[in-house]
Backbone as XML, in Angstrom:
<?xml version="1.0"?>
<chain id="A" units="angstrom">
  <residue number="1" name="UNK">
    <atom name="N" x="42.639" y="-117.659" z="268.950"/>
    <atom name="CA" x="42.869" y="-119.050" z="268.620"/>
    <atom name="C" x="41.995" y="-119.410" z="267.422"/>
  </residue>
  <residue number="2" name="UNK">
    <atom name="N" x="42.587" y="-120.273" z="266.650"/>
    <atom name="CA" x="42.184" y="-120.985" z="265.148"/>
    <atom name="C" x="42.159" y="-121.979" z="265.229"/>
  </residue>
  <residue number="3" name="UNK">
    <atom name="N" x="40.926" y="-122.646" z="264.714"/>
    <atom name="CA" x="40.493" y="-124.146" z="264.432"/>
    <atom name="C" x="40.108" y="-124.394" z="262.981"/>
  </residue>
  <residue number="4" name="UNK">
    <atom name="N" x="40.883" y="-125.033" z="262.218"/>
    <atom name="CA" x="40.661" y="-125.799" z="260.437"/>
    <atom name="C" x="40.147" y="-126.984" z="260.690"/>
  </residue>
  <residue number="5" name="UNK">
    <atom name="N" x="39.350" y="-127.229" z="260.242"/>
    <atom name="CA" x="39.007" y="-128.742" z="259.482"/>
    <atom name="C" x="38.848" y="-128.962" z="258.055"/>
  </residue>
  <residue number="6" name="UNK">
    <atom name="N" x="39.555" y="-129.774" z="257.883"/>
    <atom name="CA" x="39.370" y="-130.640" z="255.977"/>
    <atom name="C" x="38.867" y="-132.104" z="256.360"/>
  </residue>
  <residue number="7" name="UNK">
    <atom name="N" x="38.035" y="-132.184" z="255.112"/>
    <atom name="CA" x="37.754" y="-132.974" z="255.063"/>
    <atom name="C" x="37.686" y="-133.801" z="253.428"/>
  </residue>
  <residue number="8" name="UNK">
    <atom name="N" x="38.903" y="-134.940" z="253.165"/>
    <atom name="CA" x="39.016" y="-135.107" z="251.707"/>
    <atom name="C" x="38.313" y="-136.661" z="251.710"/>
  </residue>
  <residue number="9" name="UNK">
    <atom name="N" x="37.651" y="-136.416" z="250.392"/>
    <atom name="CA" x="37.140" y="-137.585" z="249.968"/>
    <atom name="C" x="37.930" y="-138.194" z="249.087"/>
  </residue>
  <residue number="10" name="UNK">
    <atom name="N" x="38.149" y="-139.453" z="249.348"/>
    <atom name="CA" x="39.012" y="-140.144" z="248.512"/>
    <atom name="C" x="38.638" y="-141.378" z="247.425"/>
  </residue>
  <residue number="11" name="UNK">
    <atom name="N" x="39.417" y="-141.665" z="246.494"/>
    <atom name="CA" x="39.202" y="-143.213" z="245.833"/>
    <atom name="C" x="40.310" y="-143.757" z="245.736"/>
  </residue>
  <residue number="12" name="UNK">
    <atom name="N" x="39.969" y="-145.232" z="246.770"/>
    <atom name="CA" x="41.527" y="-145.581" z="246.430"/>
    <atom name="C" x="41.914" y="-146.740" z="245.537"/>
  </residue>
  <residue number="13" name="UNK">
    <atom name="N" x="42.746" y="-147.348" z="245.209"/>
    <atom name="CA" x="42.974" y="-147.416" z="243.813"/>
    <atom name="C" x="42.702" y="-149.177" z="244.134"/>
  </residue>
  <residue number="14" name="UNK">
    <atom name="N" x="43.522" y="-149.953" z="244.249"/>
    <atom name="CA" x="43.487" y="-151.552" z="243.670"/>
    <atom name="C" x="42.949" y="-152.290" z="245.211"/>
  </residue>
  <residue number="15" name="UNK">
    <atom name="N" x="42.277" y="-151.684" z="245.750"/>
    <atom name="CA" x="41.314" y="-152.505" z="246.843"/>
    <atom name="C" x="40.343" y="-153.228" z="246.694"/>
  </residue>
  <residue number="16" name="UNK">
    <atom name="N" x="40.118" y="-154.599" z="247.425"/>
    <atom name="CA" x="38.799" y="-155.558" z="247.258"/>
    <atom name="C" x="38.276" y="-156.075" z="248.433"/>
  </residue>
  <residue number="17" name="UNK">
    <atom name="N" x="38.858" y="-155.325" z="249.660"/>
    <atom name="CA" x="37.962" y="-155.633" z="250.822"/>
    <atom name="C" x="38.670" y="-154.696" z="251.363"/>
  </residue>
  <residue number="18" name="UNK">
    <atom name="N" x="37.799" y="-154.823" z="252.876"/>
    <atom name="CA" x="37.444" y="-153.974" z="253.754"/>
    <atom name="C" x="38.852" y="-154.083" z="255.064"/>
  </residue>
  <residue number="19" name="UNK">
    <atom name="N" x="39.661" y="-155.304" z="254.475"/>
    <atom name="CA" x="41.100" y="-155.474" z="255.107"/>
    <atom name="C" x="41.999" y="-154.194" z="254.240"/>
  </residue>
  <residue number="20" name="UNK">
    <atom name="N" x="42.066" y="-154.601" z="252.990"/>
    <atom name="CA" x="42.835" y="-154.005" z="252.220"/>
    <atom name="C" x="42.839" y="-152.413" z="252.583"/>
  </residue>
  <residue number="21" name="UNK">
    <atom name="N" x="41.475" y="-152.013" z="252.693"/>
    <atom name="CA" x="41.117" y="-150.611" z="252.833"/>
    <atom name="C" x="42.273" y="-149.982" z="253.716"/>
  </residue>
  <residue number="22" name="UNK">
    <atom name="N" x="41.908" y="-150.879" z="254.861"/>
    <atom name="CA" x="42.499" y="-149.901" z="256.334"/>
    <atom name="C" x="43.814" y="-150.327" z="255.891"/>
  </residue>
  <residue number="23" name="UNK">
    <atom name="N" x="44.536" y="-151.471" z="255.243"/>
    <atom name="CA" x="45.729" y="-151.183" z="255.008"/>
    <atom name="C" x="46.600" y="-149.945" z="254.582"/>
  </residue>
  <residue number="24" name="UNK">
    <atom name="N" x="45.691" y="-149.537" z="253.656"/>
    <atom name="CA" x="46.077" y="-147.879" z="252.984"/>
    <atom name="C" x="45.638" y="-146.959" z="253.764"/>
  </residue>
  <residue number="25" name="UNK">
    <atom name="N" x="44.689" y="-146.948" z="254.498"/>
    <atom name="CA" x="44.251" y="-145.753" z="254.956"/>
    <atom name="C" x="44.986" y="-145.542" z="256.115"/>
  </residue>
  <residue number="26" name="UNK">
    <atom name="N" x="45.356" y="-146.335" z="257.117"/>
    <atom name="CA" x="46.070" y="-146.318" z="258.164"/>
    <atom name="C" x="47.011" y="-145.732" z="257.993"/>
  </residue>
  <residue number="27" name="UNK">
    <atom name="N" x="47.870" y="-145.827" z="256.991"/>
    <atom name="CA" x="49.301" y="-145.065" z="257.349"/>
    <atom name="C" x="49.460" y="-143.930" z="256.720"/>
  </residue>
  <residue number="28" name="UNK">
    <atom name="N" x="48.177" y="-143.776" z="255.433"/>
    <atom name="CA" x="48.260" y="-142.189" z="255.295"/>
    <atom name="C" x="47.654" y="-141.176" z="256.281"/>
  </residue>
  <residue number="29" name="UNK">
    <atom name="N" x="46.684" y="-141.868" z="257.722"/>
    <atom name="CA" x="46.046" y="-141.033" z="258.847"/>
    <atom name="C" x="47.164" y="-140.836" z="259.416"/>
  </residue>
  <residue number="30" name="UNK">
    <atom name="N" x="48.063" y="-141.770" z="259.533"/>
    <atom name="CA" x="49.326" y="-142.017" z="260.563"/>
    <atom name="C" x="50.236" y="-140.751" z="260.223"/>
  </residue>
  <residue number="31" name="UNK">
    <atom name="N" x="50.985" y="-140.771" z="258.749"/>
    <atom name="CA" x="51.810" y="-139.921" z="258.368"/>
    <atom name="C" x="51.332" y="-138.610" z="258.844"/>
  </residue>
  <residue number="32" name="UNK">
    <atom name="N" x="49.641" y="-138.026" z="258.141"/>
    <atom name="CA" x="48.788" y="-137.116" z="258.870"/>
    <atom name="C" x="49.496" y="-135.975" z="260.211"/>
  </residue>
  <residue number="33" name="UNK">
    <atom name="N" x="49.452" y="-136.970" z="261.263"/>
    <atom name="CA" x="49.637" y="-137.193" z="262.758"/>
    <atom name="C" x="50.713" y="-136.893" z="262.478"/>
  </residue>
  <residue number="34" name="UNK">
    <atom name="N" x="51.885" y="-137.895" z="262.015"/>
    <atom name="CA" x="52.985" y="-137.251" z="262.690"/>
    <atom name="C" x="53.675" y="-136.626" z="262.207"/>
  </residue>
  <residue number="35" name="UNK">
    <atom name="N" x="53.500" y="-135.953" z="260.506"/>
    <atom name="CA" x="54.437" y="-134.911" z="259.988"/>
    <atom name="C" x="53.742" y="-133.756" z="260.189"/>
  </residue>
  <residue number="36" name="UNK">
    <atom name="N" x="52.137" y="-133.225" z="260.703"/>
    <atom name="CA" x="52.070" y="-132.018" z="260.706"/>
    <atom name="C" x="51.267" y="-132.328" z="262.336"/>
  </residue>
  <residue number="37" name="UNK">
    <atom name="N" x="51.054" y="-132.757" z="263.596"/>
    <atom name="CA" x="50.959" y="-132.949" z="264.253"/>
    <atom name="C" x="49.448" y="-132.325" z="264.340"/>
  </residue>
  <residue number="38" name="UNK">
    <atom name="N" x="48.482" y="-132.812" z="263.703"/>
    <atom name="CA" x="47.354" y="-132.564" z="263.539"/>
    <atom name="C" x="46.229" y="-133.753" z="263.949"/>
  </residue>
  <residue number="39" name="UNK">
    <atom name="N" x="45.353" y="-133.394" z="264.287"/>
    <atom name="CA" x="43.839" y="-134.395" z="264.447"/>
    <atom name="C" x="43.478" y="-134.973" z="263.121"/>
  </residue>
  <residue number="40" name="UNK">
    <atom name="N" x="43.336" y="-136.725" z="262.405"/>
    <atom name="CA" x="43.439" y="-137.199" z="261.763"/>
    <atom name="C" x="42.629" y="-138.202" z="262.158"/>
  </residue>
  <residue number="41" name="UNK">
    <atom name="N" x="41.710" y="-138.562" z="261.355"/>
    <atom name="CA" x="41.081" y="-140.067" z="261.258"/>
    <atom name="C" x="40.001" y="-139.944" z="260.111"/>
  </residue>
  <residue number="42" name="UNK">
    <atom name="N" x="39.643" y="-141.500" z="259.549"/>
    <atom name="CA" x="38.819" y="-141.561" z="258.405"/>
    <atom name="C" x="37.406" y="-141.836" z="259.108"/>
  </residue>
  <residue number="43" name="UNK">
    <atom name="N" x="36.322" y="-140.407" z="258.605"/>
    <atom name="CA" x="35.192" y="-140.116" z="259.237"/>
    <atom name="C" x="34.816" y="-140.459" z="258.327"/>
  </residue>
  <residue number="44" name="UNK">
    <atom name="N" x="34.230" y="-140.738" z="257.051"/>
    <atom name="CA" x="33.064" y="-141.898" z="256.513"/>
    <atom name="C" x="33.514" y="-142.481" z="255.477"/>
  </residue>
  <residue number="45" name="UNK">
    <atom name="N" x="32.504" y="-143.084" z="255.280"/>
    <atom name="CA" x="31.801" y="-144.199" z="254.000"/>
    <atom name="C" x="32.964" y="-145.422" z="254.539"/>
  </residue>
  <residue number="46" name="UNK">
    <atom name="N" x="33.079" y="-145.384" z="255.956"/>
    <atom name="CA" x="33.807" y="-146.686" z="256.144"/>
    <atom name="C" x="33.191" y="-148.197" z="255.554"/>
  </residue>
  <residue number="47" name="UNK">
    <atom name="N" x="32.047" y="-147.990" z="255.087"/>
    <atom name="CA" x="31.490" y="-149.141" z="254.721"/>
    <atom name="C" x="31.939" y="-149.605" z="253.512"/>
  </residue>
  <residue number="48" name="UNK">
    <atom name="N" x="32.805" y="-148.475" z="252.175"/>
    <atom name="CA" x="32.805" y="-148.569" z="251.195"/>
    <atom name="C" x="34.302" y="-149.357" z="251.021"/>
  </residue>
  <residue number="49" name="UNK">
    <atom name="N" x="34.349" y="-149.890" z="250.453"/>
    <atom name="CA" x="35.974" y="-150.569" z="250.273"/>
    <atom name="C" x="36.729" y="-149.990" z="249.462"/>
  </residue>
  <residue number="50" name="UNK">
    <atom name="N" x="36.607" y="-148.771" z="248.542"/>
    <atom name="CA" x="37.216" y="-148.164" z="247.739"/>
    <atom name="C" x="37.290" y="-146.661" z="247.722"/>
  </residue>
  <residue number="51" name="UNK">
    <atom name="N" x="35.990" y="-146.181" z="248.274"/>
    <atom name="CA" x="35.577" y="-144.728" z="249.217"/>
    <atom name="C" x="36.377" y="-144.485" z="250.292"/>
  </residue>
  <residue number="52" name="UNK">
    <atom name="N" x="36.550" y="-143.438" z="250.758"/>
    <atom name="CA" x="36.832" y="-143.237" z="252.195"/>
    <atom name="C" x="36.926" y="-141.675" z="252.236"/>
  </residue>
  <residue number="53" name="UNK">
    <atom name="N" x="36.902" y="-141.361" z="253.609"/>
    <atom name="CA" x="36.622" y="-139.449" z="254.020"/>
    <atom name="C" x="37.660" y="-139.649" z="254.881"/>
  </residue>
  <residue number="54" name="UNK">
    <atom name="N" x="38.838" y="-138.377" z="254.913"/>
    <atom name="CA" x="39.643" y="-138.492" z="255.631"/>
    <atom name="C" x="39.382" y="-136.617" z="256.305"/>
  </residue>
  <residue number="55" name="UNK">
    <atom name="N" x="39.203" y="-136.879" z="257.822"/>
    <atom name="CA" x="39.177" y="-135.620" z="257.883"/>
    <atom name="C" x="40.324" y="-135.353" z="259.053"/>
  </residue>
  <residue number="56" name="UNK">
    <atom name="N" x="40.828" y="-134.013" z="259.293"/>
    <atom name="CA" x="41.703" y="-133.534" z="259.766"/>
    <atom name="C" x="41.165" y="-132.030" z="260.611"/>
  </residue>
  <residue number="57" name="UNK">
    <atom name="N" x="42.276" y="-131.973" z="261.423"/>
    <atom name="CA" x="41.827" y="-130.647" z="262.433"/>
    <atom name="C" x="43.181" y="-130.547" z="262.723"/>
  </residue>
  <residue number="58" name="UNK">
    <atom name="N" x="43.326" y="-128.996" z="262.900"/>
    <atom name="CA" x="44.241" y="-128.021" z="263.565"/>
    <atom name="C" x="44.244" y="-126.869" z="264.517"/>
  </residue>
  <residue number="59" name="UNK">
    <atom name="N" x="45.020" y="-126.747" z="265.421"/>
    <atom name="CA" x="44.550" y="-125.415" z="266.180"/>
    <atom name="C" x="45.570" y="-124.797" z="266.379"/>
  </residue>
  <residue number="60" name="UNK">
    <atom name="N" x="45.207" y="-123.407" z="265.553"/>
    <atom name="CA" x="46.763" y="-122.635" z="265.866"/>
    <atom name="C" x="46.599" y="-121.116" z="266.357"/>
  </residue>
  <residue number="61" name="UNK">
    <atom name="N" x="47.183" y="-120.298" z="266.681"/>
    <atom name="CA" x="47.178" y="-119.064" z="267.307"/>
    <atom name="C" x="46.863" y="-118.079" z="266.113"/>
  </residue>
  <residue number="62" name="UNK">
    <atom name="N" x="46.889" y="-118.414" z="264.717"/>
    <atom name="CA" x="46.726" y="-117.302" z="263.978"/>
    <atom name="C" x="46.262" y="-118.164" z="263.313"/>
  </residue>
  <residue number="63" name="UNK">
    <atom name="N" x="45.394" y="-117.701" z="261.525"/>
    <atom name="CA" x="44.913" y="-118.828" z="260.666"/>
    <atom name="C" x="45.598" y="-118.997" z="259.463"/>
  </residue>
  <residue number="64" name="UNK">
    <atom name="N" x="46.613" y="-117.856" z="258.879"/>
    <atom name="CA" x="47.616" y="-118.229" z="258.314"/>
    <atom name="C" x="48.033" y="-119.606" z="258.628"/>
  </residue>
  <residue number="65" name="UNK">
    <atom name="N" x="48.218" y="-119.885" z="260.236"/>
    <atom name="CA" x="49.502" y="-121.235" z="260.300"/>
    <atom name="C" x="48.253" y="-122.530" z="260.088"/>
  </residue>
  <residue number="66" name="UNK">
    <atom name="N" x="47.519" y="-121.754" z="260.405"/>
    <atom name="CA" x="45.800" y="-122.998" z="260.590"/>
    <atom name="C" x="45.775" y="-123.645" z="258.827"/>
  </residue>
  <residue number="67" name="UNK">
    <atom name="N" x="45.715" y="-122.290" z="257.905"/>
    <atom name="CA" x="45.602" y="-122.431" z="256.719"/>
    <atom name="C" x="46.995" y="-123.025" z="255.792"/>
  </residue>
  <residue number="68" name="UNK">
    <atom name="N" x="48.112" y="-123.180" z="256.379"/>
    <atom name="CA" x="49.193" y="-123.746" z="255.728"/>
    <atom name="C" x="49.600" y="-125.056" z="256.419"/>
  </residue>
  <residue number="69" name="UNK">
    <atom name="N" x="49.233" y="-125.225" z="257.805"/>
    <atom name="CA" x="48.928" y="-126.695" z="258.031"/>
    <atom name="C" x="48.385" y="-127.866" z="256.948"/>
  </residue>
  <residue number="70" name="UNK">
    <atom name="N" x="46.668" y="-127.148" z="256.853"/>
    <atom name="CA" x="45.509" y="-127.715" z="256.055"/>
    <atom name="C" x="46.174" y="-127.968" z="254.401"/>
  </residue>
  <residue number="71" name="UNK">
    <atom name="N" x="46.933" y="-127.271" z="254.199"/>
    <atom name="CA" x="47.176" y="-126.967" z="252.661"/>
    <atom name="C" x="48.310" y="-128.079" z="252.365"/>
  </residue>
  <residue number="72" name="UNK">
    <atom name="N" x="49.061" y="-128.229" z="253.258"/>
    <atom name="CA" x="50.416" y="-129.239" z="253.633"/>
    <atom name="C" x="49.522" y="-130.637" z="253.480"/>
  </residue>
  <residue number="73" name="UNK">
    <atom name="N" x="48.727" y="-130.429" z="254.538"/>
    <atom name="CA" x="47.482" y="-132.155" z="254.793"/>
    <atom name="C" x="46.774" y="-131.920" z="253.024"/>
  </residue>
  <residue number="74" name="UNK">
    <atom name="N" x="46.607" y="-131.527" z="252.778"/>
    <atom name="CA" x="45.933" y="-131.757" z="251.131"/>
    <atom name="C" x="46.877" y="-131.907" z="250.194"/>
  </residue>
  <residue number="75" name="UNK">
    <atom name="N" x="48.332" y="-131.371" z="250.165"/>
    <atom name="CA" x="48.965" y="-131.950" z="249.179"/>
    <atom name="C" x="49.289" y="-133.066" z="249.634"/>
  </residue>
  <residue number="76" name="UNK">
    <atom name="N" x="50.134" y="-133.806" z="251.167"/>
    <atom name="CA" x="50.339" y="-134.858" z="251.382"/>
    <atom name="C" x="49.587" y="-135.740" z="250.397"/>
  </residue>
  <residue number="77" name="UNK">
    <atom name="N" x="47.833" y="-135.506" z="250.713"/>
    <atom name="CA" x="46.998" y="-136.418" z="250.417"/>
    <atom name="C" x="46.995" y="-136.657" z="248.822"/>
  </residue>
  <residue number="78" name="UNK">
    <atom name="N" x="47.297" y="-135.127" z="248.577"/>
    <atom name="CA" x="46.959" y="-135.553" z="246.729"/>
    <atom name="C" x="48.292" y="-136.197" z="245.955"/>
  </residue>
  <residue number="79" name="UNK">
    <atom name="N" x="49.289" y="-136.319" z="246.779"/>
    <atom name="CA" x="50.485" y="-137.064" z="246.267"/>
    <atom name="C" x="51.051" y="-137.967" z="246.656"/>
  </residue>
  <residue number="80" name="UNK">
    <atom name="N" x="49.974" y="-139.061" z="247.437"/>
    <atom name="CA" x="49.857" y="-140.433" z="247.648"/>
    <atom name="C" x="49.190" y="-141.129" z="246.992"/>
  </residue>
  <residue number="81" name="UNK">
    <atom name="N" x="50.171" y="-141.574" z="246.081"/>
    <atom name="CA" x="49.839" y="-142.498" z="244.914"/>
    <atom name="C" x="48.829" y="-143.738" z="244.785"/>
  </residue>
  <residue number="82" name="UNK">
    <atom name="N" x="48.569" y="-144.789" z="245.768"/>
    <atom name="CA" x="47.713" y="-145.708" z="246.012"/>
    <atom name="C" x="46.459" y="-144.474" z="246.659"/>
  </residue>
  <residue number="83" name="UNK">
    <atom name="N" x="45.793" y="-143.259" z="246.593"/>
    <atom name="CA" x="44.634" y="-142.658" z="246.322"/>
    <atom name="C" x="44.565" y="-141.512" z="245.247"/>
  </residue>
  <residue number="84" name="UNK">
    <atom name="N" x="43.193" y="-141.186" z="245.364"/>
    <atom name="CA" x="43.159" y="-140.124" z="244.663"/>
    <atom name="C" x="42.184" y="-139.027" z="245.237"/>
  </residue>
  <residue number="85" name="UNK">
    <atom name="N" x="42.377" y="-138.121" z="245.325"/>
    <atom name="CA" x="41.733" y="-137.002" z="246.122"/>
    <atom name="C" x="40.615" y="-136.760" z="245.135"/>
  </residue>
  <residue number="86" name="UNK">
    <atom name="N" x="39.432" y="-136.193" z="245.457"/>
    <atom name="CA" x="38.434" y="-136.392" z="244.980"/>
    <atom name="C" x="37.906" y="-135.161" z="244.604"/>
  </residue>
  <residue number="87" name="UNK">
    <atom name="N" x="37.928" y="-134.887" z="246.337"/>
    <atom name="CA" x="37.276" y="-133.560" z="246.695"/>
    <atom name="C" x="37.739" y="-133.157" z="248.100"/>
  </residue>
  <residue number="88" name="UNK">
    <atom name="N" x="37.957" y="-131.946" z="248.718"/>
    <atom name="CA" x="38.252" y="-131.533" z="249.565"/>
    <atom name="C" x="37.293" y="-130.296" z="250.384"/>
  </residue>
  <residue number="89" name="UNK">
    <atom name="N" x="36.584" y="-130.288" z="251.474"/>
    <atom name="CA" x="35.884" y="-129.158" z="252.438"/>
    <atom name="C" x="36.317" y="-128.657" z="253.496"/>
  </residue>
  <residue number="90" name="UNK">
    <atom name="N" x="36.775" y="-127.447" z="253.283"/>
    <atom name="CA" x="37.434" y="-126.490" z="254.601"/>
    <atom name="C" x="36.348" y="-125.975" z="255.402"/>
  </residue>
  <residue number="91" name="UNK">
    <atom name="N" x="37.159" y="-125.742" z="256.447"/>
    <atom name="CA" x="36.425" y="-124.935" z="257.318"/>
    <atom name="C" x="37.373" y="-124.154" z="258.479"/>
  </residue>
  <residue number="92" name="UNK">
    <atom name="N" x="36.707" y="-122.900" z="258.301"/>
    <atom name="CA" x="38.251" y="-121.975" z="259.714"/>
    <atom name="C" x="37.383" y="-121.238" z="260.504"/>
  </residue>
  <residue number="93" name="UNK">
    <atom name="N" x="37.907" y="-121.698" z="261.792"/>
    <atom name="CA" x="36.834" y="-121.098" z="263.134"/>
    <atom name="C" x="37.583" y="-120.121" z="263.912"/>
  </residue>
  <residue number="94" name="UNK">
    <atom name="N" x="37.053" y="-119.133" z="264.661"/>
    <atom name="CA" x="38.122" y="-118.454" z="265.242"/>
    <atom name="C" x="36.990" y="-118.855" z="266.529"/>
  </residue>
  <residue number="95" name="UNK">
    <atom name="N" x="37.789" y="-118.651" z="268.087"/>
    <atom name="CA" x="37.387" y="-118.375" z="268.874"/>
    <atom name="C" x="36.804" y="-117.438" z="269.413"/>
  </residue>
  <residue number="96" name="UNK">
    <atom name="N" x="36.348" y="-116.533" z="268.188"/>
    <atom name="CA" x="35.216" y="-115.385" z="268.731"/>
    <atom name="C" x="33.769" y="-115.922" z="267.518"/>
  </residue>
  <residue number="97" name="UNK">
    <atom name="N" x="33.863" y="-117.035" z="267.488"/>
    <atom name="CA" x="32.788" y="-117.166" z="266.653"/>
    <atom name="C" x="32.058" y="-117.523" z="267.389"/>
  </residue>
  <residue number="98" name="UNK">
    <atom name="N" x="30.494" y="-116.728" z="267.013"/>
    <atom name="CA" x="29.092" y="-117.530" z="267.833"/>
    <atom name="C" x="29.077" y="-118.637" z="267.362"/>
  </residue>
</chain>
């Protein structure tokens, strides 16, 4: 068994509060969820109104499918126009890891 996590930092584009934020961010966590049926939510700089960390998790039987999940969740992200991907941090675990 395989476990991915990404984690993308984002900037998003014509926001001025902390309403506006979750307006955008919500439905790109949402889409997340339900086109690749993955673990999704925005883990920091919730404080920032224009910042945000969107991280993601997968668990699959091999890491090929772990690693083309993750790759699917990063283009989604980089071709949603109201953000901009920043930066992105992987990570792939197998279940024989200490």
């Amino acid at each position: 068994m395989f476990t991915g996590s990404l984690v993308a930092d984002l900037l998003l584009g014509d926001v001025h509060s902390l309403k506006e934020k979750r307006s955008v961010v919500r439905p790109v966590v949402a889409e997340l969820r339900r086109k690749y049926a993955v673990a999704a939510a925005e883990v920091g700089d919730a404080d920032l109104h224009r910042r945000t960390q969107v991280g993601v998790a997968a668990v699959a039987a091999d890491a090929a499918h772990v690693n083309e999940l993750l790759d699917a969740c990063e283009r989604l992200l980089a071709d949603r126009p109201e953000v901009q991907l920043l930066a992105v941090r992987r990570q792939l675990f197998s279940d024989t890891d200490d």
